[in-house]
N, C-alpha and C positions, 0 to 999 in steps of 0.2 A: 370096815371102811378100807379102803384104798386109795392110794396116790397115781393118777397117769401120768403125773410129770417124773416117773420111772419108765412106767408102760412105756410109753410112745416117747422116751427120747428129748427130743426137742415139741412137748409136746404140747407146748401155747399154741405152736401156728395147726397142729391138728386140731387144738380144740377151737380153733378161730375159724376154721375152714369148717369143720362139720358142725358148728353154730349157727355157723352163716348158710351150711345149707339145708340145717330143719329150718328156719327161720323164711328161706327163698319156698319152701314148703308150705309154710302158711301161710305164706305173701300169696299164691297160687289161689289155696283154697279163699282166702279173704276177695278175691279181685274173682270168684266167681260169685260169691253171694252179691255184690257189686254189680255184677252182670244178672242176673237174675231177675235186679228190680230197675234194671235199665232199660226205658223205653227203645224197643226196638230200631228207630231211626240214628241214635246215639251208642247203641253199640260198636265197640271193638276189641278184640283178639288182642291188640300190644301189651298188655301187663302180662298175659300168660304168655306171652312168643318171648318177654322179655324174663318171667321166670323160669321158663325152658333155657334161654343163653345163660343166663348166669348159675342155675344148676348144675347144665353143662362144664363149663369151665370152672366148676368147682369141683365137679367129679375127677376133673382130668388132672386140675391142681394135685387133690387128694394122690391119684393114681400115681402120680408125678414124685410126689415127695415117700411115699411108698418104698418110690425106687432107690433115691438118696438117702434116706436113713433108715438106720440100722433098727429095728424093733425087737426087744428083746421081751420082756412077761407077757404082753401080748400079741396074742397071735396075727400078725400079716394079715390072714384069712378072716379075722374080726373085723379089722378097721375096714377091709374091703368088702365085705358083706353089709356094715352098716352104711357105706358109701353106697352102693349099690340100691339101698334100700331108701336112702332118703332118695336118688335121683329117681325112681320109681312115680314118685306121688305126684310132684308136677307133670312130669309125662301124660298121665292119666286125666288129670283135671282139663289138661288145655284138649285133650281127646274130646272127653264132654263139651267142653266149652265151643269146639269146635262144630261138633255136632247138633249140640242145642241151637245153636245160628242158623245153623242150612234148614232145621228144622221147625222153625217158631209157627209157617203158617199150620203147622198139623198138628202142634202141639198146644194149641191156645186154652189155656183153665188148667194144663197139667201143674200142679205147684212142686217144684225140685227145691224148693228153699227152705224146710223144715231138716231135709237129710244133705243140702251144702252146710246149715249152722253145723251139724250134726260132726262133718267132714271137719271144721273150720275147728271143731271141739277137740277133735282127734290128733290134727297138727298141731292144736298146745303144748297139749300133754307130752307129743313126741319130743316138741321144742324143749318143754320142761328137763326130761330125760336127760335129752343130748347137752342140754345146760351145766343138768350134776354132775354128770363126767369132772367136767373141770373140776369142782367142789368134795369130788371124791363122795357122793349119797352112799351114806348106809344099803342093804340088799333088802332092809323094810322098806324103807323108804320109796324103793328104786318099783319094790315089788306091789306098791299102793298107786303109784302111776302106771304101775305096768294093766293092774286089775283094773284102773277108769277105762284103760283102752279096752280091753274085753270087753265092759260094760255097755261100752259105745256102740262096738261091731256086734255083741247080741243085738242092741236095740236097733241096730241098722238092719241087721237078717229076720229081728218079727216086724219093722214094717216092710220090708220087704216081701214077706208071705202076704200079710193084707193086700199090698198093690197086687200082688200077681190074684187074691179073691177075686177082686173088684174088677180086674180087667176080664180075667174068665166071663165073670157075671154080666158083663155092663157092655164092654170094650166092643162096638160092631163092625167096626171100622176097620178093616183089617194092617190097612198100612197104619196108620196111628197107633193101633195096637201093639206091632214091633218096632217104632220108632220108641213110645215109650218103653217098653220094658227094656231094650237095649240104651236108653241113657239112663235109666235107675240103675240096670246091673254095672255100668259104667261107674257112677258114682258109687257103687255098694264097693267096688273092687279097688279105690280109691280108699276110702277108707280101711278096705283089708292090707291094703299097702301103709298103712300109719299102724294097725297091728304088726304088720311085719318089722317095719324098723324100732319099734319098743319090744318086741319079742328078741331081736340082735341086743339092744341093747342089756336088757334083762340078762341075757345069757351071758354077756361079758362081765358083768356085776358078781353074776351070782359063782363064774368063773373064778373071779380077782377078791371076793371077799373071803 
């Protein structure tokens, strides 16, 4: 185990900032499963436009206090890679979110809500992760949430071979055909971005243990 209130310095308001934005990460994916089962007329965009600003300026926070303090056993290029990684995933989600809207009358019967839970699963875990930090987790520990993420992103990449059978098979339509498989690989990439910020974190664990 290790302590980051050496790592990082003054390292409460790091762990408060990068809490706050795995946390603004599954706020994202939450407010799309939300949209999802919300009747078309009632739809809007403002929870993900509003977890894009506050990702944003949590990135820039991060970036910001980077420059004012001194960080000595870990690497500068960690903290800013895991930053970089959480501001990733809401990015991505309001993409979809965005596109799903423009798209509802050609996509009517597609169901995206088995692989948003799926997403919504992914941003725990990460949440979990970015949590230990503070608590300094064992590099088992760290390395058993790191393996649920694997687990997720397999089972996001074999249903994603199924949709792509089904639409070969099924799919005649030709514009619905690339609407859908462009907001599944959307959301699949979404999810590979919550492996990526548990893979950052893993490696600084397994760096500091």
């Amino acid at each position: 185990m290790f302590s980051l209130q050496t790592i990082f310095g003054k390292g409460d308001k790091f762990y408060g900032l990068l809490e706050d934005s795995a946390e603004s990460a599954r706020s994202s994916a939450k407010a799309l499963i939300e949209l999802l089962s919300t009747p078309a007329t009632e739809q809007s965009l403002e929870k993900f436009k509003q977890a894009r600003r506050r990702e944003k300026d949590l990135f820039a926070q991060i970036s910001e206090e980077l420059v004012n303090t001194f960080v000595t056993v870990l690497d500068r290029e960690d903290i800013e890679a895991l930053n970089s990684a959480l501001y990733k995933i809401p990015k991505v989600v309001e993409k979809f979110a965005e596109r799903y809207t423009l798209a509802l009358d050609r996509i009517e019967g597609v169901d995206f809500t088995s692989r948003a839970v799926m997403l919504e699963q992914a941003c725990k875990v990460v949440e979990q992760m970015v949590r230990s930090l503070r608590k300094g987790m064992d590099l088992d520990e760290v390395k058993k949430l790191n393996d649920q993420l694997q687990a997720i992103e397999a089972e996001a990449d074999s249903q994603i071979l199924e949709l792509y059978r089904d639409v070969y098979a099924n799919e005649t339509d030709p514009i619905r055909y690339l609407i859908k498989m462009s907001l599944f690989e959307i959301l699949e990439k979404a999810i590979d971005r919550c492996r990526d910020a548990g893979n950052v974190i893993y490696h600084i664990v397994l760096k500091n243990s």
